[in-house]
N, C-alpha and C positions, 0 to 999 in steps of 0.2 A: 838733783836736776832742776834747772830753771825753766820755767814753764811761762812762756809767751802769753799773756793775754792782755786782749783789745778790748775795746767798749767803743761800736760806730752813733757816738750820738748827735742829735741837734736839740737846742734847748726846744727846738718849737713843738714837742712832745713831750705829752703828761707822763706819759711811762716812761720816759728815757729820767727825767726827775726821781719819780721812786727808784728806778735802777738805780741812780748817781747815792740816791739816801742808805739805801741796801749794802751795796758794793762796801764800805769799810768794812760793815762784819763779815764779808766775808775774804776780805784782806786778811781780817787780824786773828781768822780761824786757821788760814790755806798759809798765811806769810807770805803771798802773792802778792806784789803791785797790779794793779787794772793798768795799762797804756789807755789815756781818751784819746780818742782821733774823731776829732772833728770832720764833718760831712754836711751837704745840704740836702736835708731830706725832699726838698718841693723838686731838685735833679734825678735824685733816686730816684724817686715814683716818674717822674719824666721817663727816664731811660729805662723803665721796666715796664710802663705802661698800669702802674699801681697807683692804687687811691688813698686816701685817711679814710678811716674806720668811719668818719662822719660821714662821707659821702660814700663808701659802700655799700653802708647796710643802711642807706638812709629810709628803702621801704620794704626792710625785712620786719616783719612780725617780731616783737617781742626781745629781737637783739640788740636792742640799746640799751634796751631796759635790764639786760642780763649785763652789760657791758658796766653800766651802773653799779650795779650787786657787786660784781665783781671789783673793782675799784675797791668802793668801801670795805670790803672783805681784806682788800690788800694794804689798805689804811689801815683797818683795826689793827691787826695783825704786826704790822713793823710801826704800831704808833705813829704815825705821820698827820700827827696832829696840824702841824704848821699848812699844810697842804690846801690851796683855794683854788678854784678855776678861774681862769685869769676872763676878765670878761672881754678881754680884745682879742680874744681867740676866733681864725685861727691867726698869731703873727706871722709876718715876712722877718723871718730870721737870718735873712744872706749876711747885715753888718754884724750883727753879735756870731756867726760862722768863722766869718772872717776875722773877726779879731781873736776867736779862738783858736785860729789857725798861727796867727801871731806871739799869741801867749806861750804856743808849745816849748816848750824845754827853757823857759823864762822862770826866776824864782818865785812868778807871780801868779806863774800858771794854776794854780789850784785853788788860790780867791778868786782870780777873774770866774771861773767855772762857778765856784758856790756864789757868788755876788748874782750871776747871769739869772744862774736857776733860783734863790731866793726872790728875783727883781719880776721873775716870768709865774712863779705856782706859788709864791706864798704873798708878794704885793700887789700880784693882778697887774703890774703897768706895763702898758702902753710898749712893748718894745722894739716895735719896728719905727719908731719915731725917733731920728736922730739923737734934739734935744731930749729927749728922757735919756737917751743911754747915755750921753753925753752927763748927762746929773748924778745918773747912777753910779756912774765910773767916779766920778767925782765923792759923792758919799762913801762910796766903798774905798777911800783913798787911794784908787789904780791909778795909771799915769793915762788921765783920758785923752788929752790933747795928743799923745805920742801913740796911743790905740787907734783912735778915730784917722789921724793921717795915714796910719798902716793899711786901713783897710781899702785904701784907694791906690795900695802900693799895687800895681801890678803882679810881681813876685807871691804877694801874701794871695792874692787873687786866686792866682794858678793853681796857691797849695790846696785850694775849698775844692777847686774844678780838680783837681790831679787826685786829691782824696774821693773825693765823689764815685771819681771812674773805676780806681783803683776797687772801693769797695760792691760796686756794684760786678766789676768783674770775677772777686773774690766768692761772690753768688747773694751779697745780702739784697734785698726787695725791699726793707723798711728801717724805721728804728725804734726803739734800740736793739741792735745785734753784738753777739760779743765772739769772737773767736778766741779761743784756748787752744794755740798749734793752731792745725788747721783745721780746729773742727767746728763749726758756725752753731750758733744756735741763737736764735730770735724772740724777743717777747722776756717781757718782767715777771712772765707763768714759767722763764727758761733757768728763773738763777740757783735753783734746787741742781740742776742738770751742770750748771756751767761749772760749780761750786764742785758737787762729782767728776765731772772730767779735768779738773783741776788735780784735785786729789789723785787721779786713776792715773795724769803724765807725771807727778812727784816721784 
């Protein structure tokens, strides 16, 4: 049986990164592809009335500090050495959305993805600034001039806003989320569970 799974991400999330670094092993355990479906997380929390984890807990005792721990626990653990906190955090990720809205079912789609997320948690730059992504696409040999037009397409527009709704309807509140069929499960503490319900529809 073939089993449907999703991955709702935006690069402008630290966790949705280690998901994306995660997610091969456990492709190459289940023989599952992940489907990415691009979303804008700053819409999500819009239309559900949710926050980032930074401004949440920003005057909870001791919960950031645990959020900390936790990170680095999930770095030792799957080696994610390469891993930096981008210091222009948080970004405005709507153009790099959008052109991964564009990317989808392109031969190119799976660099444009790792190029994004190496440009965002492992060089720290800058990526709601046009010129950087414009460079980066460029370095990363993607066709940047034919990206950067797309995201002004209308059409590609739609698919960020038509994803958005979609997934917040489907019941996610943040990212990364990943549904397996239709069963939701959220958070980079979810991929033991998603990797399970994998297994459990085979």
């Amino acid at each position: 049986m073939t089993v449907a799974v999703e991955f709702h991400y935006d690069f402008g999330s630290p966790n949705t990164y280690f998901c994306h670094r995660v997610i091969p092993e456990i492709e190459e355990r289940t023989g599952v592809k992940f489907k990415y479906v691009p979303i804008l997380l700053g819409g999500v929390f819009k239309t559900t009335n949710n926050k980032s984890p930074m401004e949440q807990f920003a005057g909870v005792t001791n919960k950031n500090e645990y959020q900390s721990l936790e990170i680095a626990r999930f770095i030792k653990k799957h080696k994610l050495d390469k891993y930096a906190r981008n210091p222009n955090f948080p970004v405005n990720t709507l153009h790099l959305m959008r052109g991964a809205c564009y990317a989808s079912g392109k031969d190119w789609e799976a660099d444009y993805i790792e190029a994004m997320y190496q440009c965002m948690w492992e060089k720290g730059l800058a990526m709601g600034d046009p010129a950087v992504i414009v460079a980066a696409l460029k370095e990363y040999d993607l066709p940047a001039e034919e990206i950067v037009e797309a995201t002004q397409d209308p059409a590609v527009k739609q698919i960020l806003i038509d994803n958005t709704t979609a997934t917040v309807e489907r019941g996610s509140f943040g990212s990364p989320t990943f549904y397996v069929g239709d069963e939701i499960f959220f958070g980079k503490d979810r991929l033991r569970d998603v990797e399970e319900e994998i297994l459990a529809q085979q």
